[in-house]
N, C-alpha and C positions, 0 to 999 in steps of 0.2 A: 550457476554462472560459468560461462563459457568462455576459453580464449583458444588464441590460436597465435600456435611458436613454428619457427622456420628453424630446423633442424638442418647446417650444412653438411654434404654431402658430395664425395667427388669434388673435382675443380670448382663447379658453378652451379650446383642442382642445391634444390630445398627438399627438403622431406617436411611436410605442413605437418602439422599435430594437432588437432582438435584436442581439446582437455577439460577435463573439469579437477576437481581434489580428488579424484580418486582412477578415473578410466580417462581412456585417450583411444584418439583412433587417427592412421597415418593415410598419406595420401601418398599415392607414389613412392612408398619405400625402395629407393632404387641400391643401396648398402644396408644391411642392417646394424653392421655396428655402431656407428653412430647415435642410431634410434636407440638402442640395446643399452647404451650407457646414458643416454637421457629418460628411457623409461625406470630404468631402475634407480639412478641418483632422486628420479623425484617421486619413486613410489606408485608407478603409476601402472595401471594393469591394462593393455592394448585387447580392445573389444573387436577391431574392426579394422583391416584393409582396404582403402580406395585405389582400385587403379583407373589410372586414363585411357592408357595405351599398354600396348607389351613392349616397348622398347629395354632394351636389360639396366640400364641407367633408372628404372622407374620400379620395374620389378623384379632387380637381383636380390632384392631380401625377402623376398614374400615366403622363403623355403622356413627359410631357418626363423621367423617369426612366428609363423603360424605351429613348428613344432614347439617352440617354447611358451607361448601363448592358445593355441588350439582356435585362434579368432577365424571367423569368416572373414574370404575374402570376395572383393567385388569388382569387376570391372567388364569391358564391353564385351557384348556376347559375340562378336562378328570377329574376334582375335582370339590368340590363345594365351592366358594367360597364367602362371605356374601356381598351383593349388586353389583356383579359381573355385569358389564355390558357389556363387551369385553372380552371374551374367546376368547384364543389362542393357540394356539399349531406353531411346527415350517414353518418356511416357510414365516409365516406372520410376519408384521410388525405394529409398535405402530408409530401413529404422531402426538407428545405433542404440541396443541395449545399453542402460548404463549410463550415457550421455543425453538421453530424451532429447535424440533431432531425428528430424526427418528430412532426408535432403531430396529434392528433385535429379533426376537424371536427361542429359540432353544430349541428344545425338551432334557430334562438330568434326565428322571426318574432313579428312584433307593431308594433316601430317601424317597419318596412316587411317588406314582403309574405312576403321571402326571406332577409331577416337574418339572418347566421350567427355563429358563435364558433368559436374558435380553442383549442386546449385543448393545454399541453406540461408535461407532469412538474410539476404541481401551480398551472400557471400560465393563468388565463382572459384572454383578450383579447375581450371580451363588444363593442365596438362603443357601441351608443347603446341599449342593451336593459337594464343593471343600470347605477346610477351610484354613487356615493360615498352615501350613505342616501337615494336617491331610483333613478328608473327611468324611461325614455326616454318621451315623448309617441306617441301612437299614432299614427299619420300611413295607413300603408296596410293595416297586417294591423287585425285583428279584437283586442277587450276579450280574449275566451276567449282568444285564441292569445296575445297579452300576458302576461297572467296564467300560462298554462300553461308560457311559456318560461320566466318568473322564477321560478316551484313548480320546474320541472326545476335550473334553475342553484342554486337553492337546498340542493338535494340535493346538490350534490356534497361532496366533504368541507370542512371546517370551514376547516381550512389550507391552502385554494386561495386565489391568492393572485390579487386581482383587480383587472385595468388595461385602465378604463374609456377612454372615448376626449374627455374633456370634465371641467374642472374648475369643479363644480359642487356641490360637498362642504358647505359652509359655508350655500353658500341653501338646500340639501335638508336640512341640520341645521335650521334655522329654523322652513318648514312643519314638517318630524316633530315639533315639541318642541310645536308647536300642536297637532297632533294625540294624541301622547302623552305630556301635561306631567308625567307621574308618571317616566317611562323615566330615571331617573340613568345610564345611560350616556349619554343623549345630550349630558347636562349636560360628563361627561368626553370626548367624542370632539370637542362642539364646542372644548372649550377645544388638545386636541391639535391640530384643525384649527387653528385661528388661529395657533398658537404656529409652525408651519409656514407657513402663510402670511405671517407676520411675518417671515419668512426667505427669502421667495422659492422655499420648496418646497413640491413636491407634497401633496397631501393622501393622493395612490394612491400604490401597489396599496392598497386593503384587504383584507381578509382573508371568504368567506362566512359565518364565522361572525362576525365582525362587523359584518354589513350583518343577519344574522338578528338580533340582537341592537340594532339600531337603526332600520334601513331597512321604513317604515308600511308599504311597497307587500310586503315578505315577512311582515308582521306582523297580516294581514288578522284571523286567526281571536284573536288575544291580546284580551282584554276591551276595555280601553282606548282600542285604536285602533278596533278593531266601533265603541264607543259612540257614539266621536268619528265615527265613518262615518253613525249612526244621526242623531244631534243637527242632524249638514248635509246631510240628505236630508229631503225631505218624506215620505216613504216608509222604513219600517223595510228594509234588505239583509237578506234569506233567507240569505245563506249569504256565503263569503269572499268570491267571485267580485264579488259584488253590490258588496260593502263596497269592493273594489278597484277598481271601476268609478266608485263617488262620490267615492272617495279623488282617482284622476286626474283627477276632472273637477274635482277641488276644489282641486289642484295645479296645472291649469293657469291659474285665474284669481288664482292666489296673489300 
């Protein structure tokens, strides 16, 4: 039996934990101390390192865990990531001694150059590439490659269950409701958000179909959001891609 705990970290980051009763393996250790005193109050022996990306928020622990643990780590082959022992890219797969999973790996550059996802029995670990109704800043990859990783994650099924690496849920409900103030889910997911936040929990996983269902940056081609893309541009968008390119630049001055 498997679960999976959202370990806080820094202001708004999660460090994910796969677990069973005995082994655990992290996703994005971006501090270690935090992990360091949940692995050991629950007895748990860390098999395994997931990373997304190299950003230092995701892999500033990877030093000092892998000395204390000796675990393999994993993350994309097209970055550099610190005691890196298993570069990936998509196609390939990860098989956690210990834990008996096998997860899929998928290529979703955009927030950086090589960014990758991590994919287990209906379960996305996306990194800083899809967020709670919002979507990572583009920093190294390319608008297109952005775009095309979030159309790709988008597809997968409805009931993949998705855990982002940043709690950002609640401000990305805010721009979206300005962008599509007609969308009544967003009126109901913000009020579930808060009521969770009022409690000290998570807003994630979400689910893809509920990020299709609220999240502007998958919602490019829906009337509403185009318009609202069209109205904050001096320029009418040709097409989704365009509308997704005014959307981010319109989210990041937000």
């Amino acid at each position: 039996m498997h679960t999976i705990e959202a370990i806080p970290a820094f202001r708004d980051n999660y460090i994910w934990v796969i677990r069973n009763n005995q082994y655990a393996a992290a996703v994005d250790p971006g501090d270690a101390a935090p992990l360091l005193y949940h692995l050991e109050s629950e007895g748990l022996a860390l098999v395994a390192i997931l990373n997304t990306h190299h950003h230092a928020d995701h892999v500033g622990g990877n030093l000092e865990l892998k000395e204390k643990y000796s675990c393999p780590i994993y993350g994309p082959s097209k970055e550099f990531i610190p005691g890196m022992t298993h570069p990936l890219s998509e196609g390939q797969q990860v098989l956690l001694p210990g834990l008996g999973m096998t997860l899929d790996v998928l290529d979703i550059p955009g927030h950086t150059s090589g960014h990758i996802a991590y994919l287990w029995e209906g379960r996305l670990f996306c990194g800083d590439t899809l967020f709670g109704c919002g979507c990572g800043r583009v920093f190294e990859g390319t608008m297109e490659e952005m775009h095309a990783s979030l159309m790709k994650l988008s597809s997968l099924p409805g009931d993949t269950l998705v855990y982002c690496a940043h709690e950002y849920t609640l401000a990305n409900i805010r721009f979206a409701r300005k962008v599509e103030p007609g969308n009544g889910d967003l009126v109901e997911r913000e009020e579930e958000a808060m009521a969770l936040m009022k409690n000290k929990l998570p807003t994630l996983p979400s689910t893809i179909e509920l990020e299709k269902r609220t999240n502007p940056f998958l919602r490019c081609g829906v009337s509403e959001v185009f318009e609202s893309a069209a109205r904050h541009s001096a320029s009418r968008p040709k097409n989704e891609l365009e509308a997704f390119i005014i959307l981010r630049a319109w989210k990041n001055a937000f």
